[in-house]
C-alpha positions in Angstrom: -3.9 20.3 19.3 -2.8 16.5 19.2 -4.6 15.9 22.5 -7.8 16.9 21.2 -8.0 14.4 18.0 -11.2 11.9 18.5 -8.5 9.1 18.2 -6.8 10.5 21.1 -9.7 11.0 23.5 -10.8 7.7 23.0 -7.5 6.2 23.3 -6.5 7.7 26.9 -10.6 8.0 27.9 -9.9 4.9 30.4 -7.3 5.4 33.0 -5.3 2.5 35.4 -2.8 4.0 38.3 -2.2 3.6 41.7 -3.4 0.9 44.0 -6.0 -1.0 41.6 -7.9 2.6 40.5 -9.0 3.4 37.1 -11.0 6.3 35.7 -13.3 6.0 32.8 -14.3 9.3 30.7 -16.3 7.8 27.9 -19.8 8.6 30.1 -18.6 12.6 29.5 -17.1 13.1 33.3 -14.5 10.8 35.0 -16.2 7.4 36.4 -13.8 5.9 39.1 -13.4 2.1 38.5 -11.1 -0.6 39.7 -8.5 -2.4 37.8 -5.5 -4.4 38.7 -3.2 -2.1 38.7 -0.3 -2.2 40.7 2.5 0.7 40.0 3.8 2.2 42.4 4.9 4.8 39.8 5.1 4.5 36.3 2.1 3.5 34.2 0.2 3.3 31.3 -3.6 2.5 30.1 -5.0 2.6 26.4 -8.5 2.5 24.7 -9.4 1.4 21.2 -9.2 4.8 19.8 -12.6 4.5 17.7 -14.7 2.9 20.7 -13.4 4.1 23.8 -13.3 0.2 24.9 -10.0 -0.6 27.5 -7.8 -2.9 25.3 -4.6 -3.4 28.2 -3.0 -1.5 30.9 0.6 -2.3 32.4 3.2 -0.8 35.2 5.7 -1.8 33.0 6.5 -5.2 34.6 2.8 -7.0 34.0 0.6 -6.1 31.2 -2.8 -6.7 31.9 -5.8 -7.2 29.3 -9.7 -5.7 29.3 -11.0 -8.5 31.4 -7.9 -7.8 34.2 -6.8 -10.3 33.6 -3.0 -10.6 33.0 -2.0 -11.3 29.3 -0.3 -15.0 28.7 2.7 -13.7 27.5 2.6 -10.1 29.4 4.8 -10.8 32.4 8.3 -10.6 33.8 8.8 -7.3 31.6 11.9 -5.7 32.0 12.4 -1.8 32.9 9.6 -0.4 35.2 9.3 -3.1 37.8 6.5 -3.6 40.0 9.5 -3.4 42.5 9.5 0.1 44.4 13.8 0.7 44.0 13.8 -0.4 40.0 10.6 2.1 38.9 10.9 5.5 37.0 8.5 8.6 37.5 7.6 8.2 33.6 9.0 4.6 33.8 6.0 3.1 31.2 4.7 4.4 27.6 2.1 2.9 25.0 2.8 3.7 21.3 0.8 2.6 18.8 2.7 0.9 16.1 2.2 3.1 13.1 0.5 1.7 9.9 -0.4 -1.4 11.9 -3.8 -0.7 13.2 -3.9 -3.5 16.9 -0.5 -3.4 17.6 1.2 -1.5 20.3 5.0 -0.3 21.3 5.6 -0.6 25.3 8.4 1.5 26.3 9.6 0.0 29.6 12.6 2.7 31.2 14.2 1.3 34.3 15.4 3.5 37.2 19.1 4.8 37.3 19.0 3.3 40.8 23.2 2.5 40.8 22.3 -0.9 42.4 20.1 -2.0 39.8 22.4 -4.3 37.0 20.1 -2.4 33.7 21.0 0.8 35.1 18.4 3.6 33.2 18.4 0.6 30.6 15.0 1.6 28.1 13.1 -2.0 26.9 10.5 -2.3 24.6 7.7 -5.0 24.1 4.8 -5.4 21.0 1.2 -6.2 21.9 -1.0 -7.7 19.2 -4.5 -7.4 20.3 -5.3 -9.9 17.9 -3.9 -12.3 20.0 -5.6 -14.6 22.8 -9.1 -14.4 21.1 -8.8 -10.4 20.4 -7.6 -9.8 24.4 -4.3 -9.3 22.9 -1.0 -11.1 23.9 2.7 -9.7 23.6 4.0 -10.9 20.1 6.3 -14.2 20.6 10.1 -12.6 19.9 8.9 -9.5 20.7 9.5 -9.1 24.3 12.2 -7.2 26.6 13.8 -5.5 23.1 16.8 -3.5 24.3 15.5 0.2 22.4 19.2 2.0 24.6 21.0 0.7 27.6 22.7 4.6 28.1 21.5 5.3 31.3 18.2 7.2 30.6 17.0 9.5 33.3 13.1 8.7 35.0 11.5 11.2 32.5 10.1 9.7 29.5 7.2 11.3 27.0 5.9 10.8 23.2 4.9 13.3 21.2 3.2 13.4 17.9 5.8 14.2 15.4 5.0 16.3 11.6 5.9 13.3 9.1 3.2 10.5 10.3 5.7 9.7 13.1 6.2 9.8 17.5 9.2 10.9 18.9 9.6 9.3 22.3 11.6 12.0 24.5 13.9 11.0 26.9 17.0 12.5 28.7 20.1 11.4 29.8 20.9 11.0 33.5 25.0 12.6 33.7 24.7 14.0 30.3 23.3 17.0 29.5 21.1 15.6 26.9 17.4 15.2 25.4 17.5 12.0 23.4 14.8 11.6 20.7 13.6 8.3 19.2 12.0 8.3 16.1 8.9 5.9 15.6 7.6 5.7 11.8 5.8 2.9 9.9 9.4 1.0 9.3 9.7 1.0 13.2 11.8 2.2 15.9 15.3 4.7 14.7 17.5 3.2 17.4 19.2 6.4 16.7 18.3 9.2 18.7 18.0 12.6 17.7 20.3 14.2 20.1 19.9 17.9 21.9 22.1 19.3 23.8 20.9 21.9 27.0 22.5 24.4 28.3 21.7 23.3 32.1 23.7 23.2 35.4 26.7 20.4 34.6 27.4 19.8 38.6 23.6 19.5 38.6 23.7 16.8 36.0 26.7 15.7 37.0 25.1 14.6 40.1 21.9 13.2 38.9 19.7 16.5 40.0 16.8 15.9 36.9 17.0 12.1 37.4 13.9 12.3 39.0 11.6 14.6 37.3 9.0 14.4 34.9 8.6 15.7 31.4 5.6 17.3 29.4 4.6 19.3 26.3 2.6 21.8 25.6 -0.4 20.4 23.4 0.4 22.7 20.3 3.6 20.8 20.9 6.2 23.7 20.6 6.9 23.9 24.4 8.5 21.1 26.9 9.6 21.1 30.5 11.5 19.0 32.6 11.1 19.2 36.3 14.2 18.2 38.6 12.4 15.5 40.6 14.7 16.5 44.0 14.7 17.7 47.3 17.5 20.0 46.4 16.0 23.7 44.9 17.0 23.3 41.5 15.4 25.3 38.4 12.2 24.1 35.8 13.6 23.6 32.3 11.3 25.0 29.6 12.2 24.3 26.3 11.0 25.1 22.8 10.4 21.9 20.8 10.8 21.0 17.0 7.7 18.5 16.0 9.7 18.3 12.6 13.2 17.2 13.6 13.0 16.0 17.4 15.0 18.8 18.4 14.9 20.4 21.7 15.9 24.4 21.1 16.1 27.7 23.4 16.1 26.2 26.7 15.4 28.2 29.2 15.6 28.2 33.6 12.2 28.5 35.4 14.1 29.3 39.0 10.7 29.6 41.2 11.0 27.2 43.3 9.8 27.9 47.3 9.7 24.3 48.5 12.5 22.3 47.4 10.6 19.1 45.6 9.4 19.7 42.3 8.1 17.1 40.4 4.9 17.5 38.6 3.8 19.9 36.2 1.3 20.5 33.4 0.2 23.0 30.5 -2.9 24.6 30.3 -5.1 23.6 27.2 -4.5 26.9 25.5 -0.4 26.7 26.2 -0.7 29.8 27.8 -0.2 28.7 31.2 1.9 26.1 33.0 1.0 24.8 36.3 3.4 23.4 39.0 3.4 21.8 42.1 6.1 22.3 44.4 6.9 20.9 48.1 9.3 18.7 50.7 9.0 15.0 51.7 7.7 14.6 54.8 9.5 13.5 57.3 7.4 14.2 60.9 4.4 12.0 61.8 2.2 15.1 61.9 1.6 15.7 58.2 -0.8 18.6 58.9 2.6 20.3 58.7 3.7 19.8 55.4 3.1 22.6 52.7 2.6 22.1 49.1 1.6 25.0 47.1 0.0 24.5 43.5 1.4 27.8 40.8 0.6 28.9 37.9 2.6 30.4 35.4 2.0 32.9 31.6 3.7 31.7 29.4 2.8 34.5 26.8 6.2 36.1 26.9 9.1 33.2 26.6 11.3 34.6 29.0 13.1 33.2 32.1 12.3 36.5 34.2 9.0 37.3 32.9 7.5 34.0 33.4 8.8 34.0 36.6 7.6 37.4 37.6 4.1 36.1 36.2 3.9 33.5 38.9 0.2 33.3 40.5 0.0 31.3 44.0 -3.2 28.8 43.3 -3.3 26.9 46.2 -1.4 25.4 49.6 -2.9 21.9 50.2 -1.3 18.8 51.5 -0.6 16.2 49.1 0.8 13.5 51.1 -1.4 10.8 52.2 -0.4 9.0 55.2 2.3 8.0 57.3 3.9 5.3 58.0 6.4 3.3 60.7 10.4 4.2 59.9 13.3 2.5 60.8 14.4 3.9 64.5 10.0 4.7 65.2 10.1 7.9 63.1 7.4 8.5 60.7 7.8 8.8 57.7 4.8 10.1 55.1 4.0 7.8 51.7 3.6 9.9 49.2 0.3 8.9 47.4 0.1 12.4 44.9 -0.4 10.6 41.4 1.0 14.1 39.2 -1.0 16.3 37.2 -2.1 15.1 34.2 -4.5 17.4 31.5 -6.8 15.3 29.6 -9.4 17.4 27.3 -10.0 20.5 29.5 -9.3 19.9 32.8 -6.5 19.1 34.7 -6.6 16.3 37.1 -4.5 15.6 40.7 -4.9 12.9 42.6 -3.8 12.2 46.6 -4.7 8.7 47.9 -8.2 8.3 47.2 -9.2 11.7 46.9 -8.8 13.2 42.9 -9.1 17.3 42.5 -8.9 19.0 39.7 -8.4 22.5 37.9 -11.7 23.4 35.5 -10.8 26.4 33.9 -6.9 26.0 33.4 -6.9 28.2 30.7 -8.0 31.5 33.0 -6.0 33.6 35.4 -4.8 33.2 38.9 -8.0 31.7 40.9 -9.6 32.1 38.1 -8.8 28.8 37.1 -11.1 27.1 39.1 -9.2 24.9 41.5 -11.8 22.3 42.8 -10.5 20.3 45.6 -11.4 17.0 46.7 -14.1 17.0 43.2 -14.2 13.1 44.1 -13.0 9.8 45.7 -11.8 6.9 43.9 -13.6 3.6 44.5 -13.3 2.2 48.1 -10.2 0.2 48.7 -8.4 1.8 45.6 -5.3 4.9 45.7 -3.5 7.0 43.8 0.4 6.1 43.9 2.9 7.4 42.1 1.3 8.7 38.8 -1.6 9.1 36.7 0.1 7.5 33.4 1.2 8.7 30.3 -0.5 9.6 27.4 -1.1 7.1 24.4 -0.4 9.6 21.1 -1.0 8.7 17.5 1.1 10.7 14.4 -0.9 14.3 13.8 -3.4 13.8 11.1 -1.8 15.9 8.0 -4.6 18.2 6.5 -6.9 16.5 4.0 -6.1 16.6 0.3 -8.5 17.3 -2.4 -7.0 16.1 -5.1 -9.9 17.0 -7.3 -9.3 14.4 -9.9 -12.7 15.0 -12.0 -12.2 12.4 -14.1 -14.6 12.4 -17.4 -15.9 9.3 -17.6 -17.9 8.3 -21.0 -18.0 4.7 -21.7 -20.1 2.6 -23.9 -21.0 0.6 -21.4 -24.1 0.6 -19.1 -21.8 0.9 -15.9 -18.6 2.1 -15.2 -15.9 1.3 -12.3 -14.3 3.7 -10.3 -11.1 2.7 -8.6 -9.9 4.4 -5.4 -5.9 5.3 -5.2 -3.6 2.2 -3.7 -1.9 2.3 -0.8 -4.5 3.4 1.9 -5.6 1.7 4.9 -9.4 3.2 4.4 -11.8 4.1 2.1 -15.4 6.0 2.0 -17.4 6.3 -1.1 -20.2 9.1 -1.6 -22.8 6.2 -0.5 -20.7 4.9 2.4 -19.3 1.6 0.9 -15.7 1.2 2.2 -14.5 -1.2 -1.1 -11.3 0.2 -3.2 -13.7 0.3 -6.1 -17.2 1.1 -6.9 -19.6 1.1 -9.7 -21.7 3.4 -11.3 -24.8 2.7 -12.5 -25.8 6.2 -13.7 -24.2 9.3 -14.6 -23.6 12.0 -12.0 -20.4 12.9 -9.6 -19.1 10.5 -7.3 -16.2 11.1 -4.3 -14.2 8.8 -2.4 -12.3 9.5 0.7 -9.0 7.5 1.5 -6.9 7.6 4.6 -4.6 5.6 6.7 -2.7 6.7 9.9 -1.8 10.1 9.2 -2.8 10.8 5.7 -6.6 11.6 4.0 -7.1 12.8 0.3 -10.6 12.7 -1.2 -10.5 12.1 -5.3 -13.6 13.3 -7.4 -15.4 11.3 -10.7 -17.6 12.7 -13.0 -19.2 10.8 -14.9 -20.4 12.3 -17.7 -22.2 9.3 -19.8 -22.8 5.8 -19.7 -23.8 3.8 -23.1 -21.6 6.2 -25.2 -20.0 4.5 -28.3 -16.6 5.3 -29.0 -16.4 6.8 -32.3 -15.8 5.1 -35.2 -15.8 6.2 -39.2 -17.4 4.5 -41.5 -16.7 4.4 -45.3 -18.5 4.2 -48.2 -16.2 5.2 -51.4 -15.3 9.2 -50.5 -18.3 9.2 -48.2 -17.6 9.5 -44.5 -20.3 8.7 -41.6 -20.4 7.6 -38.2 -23.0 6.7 -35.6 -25.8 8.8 -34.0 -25.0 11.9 -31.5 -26.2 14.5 -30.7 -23.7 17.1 -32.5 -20.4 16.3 -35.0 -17.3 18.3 -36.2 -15.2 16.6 -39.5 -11.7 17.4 -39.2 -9.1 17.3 -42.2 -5.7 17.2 -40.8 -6.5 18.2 -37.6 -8.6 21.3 -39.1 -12.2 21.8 -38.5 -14.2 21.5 -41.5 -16.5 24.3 -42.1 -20.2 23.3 -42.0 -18.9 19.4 -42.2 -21.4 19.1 -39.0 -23.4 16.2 -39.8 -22.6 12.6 -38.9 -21.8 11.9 -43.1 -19.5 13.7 -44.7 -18.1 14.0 -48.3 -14.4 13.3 -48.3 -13.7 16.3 -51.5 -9.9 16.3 -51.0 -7.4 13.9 -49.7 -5.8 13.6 -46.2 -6.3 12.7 -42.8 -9.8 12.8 -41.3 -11.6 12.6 -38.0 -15.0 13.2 -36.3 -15.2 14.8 -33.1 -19.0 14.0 -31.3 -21.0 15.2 -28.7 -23.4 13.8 -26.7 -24.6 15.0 -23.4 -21.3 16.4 -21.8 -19.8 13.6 -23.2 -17.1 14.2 -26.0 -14.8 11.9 -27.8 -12.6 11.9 -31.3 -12.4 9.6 -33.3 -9.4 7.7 -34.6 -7.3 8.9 -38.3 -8.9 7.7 -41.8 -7.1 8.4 -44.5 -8.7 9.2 -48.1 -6.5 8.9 -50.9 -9.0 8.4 -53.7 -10.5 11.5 -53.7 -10.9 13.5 -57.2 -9.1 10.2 -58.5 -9.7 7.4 -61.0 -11.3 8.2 -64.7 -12.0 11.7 -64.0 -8.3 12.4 -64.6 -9.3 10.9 -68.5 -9.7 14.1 -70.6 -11.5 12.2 -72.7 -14.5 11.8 -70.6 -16.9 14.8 -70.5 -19.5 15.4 -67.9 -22.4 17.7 -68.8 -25.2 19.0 -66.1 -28.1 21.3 -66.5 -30.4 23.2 -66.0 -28.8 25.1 -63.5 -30.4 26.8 -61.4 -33.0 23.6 -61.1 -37.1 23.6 -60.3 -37.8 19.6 -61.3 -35.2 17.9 -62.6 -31.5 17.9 -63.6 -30.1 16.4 -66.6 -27.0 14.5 -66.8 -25.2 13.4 -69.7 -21.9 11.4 -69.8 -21.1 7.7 -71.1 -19.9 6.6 -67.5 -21.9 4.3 -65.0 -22.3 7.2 -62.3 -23.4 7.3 -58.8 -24.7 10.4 -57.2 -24.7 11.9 -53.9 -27.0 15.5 -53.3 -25.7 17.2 -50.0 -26.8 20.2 -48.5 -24.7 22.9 -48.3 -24.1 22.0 -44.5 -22.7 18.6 -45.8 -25.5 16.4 -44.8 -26.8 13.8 -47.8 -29.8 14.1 -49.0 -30.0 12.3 -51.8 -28.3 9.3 -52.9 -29.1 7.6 -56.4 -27.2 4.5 -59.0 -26.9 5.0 -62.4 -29.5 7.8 -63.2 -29.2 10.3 -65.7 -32.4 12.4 -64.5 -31.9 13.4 -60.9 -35.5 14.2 -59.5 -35.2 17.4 -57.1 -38.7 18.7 -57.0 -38.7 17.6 -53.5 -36.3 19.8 -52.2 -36.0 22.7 -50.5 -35.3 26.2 -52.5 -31.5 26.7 -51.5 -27.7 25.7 -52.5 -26.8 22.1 -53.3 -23.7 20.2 -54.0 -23.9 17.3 -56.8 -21.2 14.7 -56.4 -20.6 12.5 -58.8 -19.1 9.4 -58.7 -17.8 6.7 -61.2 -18.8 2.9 -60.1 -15.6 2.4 -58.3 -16.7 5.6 -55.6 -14.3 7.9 -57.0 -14.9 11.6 -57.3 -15.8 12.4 -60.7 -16.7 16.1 -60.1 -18.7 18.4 -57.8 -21.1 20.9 -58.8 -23.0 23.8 -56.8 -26.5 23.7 -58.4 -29.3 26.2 -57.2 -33.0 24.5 -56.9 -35.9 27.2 -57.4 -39.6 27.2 -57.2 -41.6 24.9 -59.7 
């Protein structure tokens, strides 16, 4: 669920409503504080989403910073007014802007009061909390941005959408219409992602969910809209697409027993939804006035079934006090600040007194509804609503992208280099550098993320100090430098028993030496021998004479030519190498099967012979 994401909880663990109250959850339970908050409805609040410090709150009219103090730049908003006639129910919400860690969207909706000139007009402001010495200031240019001036109704939500973006959900006041804004790294889609409902048209017609307030379910498949009136009018419940913004399958929740219906919440689970349903007062005595708390299962998706499921929690009063009307009548102040589910508990508020539901999740009375669990500060009330809640773009699951890369280098380090394009990075050791080196061989991991993505990449390295292979040449011989295990190769073809770092080139073509050491393995480049078996022993002329054969001591060689020799074993390692002898010594060496190269003075191969040496 989006609303249980660390980055979430911190971000919405500090909480500015009403007359100057505040809660703060970052001790584990709700601490009432005061701010300077002044909203008669509308409102929002947000925490640095890593530290659980307040960065700003705002009624949509002021913005004020952590100090509560009000930001240079962060009055005279347009939309939500601290005036009672301009505000909206869900007149005020904080979106971060994507990809720009500091940096915050406020949505400002103005009432479709008809007297008001920006009629349902949605504005939009940026905050930069590095601004003002890191209190954060609204960006110069950046202020009172006109997002839609189509007559949005009071209800206005963002949800976390599947592509590392927020849709901000709104709906039309006369049409019968859920209008979808995209928010993505590139910014605000001015275009909204229309849905049309299948509601009451005279009920739209004549403003009937103007006043209500919108929600989703945390797994973010469901969505309701309350109607907001006096007049009995249906819940809608919706099914929502996280992917495309679309609102599908609406449905009519038609419970209603007292004719206001405004606030509404889902259980943690999504298998419940509570409501709370009632009537304005309009009597000085306000013991009189009923207000009856429901839940709802939402297991079967089904008009009559939810209905049918409905469970009676609670009848309390949920005005606050009354006050002097025109003509002496009394009239009540409603001081109910919603419902509003933040980790695993629902909270309501009424003046200065906050209840709350514990176990939302569990049937009927089950639940857990604890009234009056505790005041608000002295001096300080609820009024209007809790606030919205700030969301961040659903984390996409992790990708192990495995990479393994073999390192062997010659060198005594190596560096690693994370991918580009990520905001974070953490290496196996906890450095947070794009690039890290390693000192020693052994597998090394580094995790990189930004707003909605994470992958981790994997290095092995296998060797450090490894040479690159290289062949060396002497005449037809072939040798390269010390490892631990060799394979020749003649036109791509593994020599058999050529496993020794020298090798006699016997035929010409194209050759190469693949070496091990450790689990390090490399090939080496193509050299080509074309003076094999060349030179004067194409001269029939010339005559080459050994013997004995097989040998104890020595072996005789007769021929006019200045010769060089070369003894390998019959694995192709040298054993011995002489100038210009005609009695080769091989007393010394093992009983076995030789080969006797023989080379003229220019290192070309004269002729090879397989000789067997024998006991003295």
């Amino acid at each position: 669920s989006y609303n249980k994401t660390p980055e979430f909880l911190k971000a919405n663990s500090v909480w500015a409503f009403g007359e100057g109250a505040g809660l703060d959850f970052n001790s584990g339970g709700p601490q009432p504080i005061s701010t300077k908050q002044s909203s008669n409805e509308g409102c929002a609040s947000v925490a640095d989403p890593e530290t659980g410090k307040l960065l700003f709150y705002t009624n949509g009219g002021k913005v004020w910073n952590a100090n509560n103090q009000p930001m240079p730049n962060g009055d005279s908003l347009k939309g939500n007014s601290n005036q009672e006639k301009y505000t909206a129910m869900q007149g005020v919400c904080i979106v971060p802007v994507i990809d720009d860690p500091g940096k915050y969207y406020i949505f400002s909706l103005s009432s479709f009061d008809i007297q008001m000139p920006e009629n349902g007009t949605l504005f939009y402001s940026v905050v930069d909390m590095s601004l003002n010495n890191g209190l954060g200031d609204i960006v110069p240019g950046q202020k009172n941005k006109v997002l839609t001036s189509d007559t949005l109704s009071e209800a206005m939500i963002a949800i976390p959408g599947d592509s590392c973006d927020i849709w901000l959900m709104t709906h039309h006041i006369t049409l019968d219409e859920f209008r979808a804004y995209r928010i993505t790294k590139k910014g605000i889609d001015t275009v909204p992602v229309v849905s049309t409902t299948p509601t009451n048209a005279a009920s739209i017609a004549n403003y009937l969910y103007g006043l209500g307030q919108m929600g989703v379910s945390p797994d973010r498949k469901h969505l309701f809209l309350t109607p907001g009136l006096t007049i009995a009018m249906p819940l809608l419940l919706c099914n929502f697409n996280p992917a495309s913004g679309k609102i599908e399958n609406t449905i009519h929740i038609d419970h209603t027993v007292r004719p206001l219906l405004y606030w509404a919440s889902f259980s943690p689970d999504n298998s419940k939804l509570y409501i709370v349903d009632g009537e304005f007062a309009s009597s000085s005595n306000l013991n009189t006035v009923s207000n009856n708390i429901y839940q709802f299962d939402l297991s079967v998706f089904d008009s009559t079934s939810i209905v049918t499921s409905r469970k009676h929690i609670k009848n309390i009063n949920l005005y606050g006090r009354t006050t002097q009307g025109e003509g002496g009548g009394g009239i009540s102040q409603v001081f109910f600040s919603g419902m509003r589910l933040y980790n695993d508990t629902i909270y309501l508020g009424v003046y200065e007194t906050i209840h709350r539901i514990n176990n939302p999740n569990l049937l009927d009375t089950a639940c857990g509804f604890q009234e009056q669990a505790f005041k608000l500060l002295p001096g300080d009330n609820c009024y209007g609503v809790f606030g919205s809640d700030v969301v961040f773009p659903s984390p996409r699951p992790t990708i192990l992208e495995n990479t393994k890369v073999s390192v062997c280098v010659s060198e005594p380090s190596v560096a690693l280099h994370a991918p580009e394009g990520f905001q974070e990075y953490e290496w196996n050791d906890g450095s947070t550098s794009t690039d890290f080196i390693a000192l020693t061989p052994g597998k090394y991991w580094v995790r990189s993320k930004d707003f909605c993505n994470s992958r981790v990449d994997t290095f092995s390295v296998l060797g450090l100090n490894f040479p690159e292979p290289m062949i060396k040449v002497d005449g037809i011989m072939l040798s390269t430098d010390s490892y631990d295990q060799y394979q020749w190769l003649l036109d791509g073809k593994p020599i058999s028993g050529a496993t020794d770092s020298n090798h006699m080139a016997r035929s010409n073509g194209d050759y190469q030496v693949i070496v091990h050491t450790g689990a390090c393995v490399d090939t080496s480049e193509i050299y080509k021998v074309t003076n094999a078996g060349t030179g004067i022993a194409n001269n029939p002329t010339v005559s080459v004479t050994i013997y004995p054969n097989p040998a104890k001591n020595v072996i005789y060689i007769q021929t006019e030519l200045k010769i060089k020799t070369i003894v390998t074993a019959i694995d192709g390692k040298v054993v011995k190498r002489n100038d210009n002898i005609r009695q080769l010594p091989v007393q010394d060496l093992s009983e076995g099967i030789y080969f006797l190269h023989i080379l003229d003075e220019n290192e070309n191969l004269i002729k090879v012979v397989k000789f067997s040496k024998s006991s003295p």
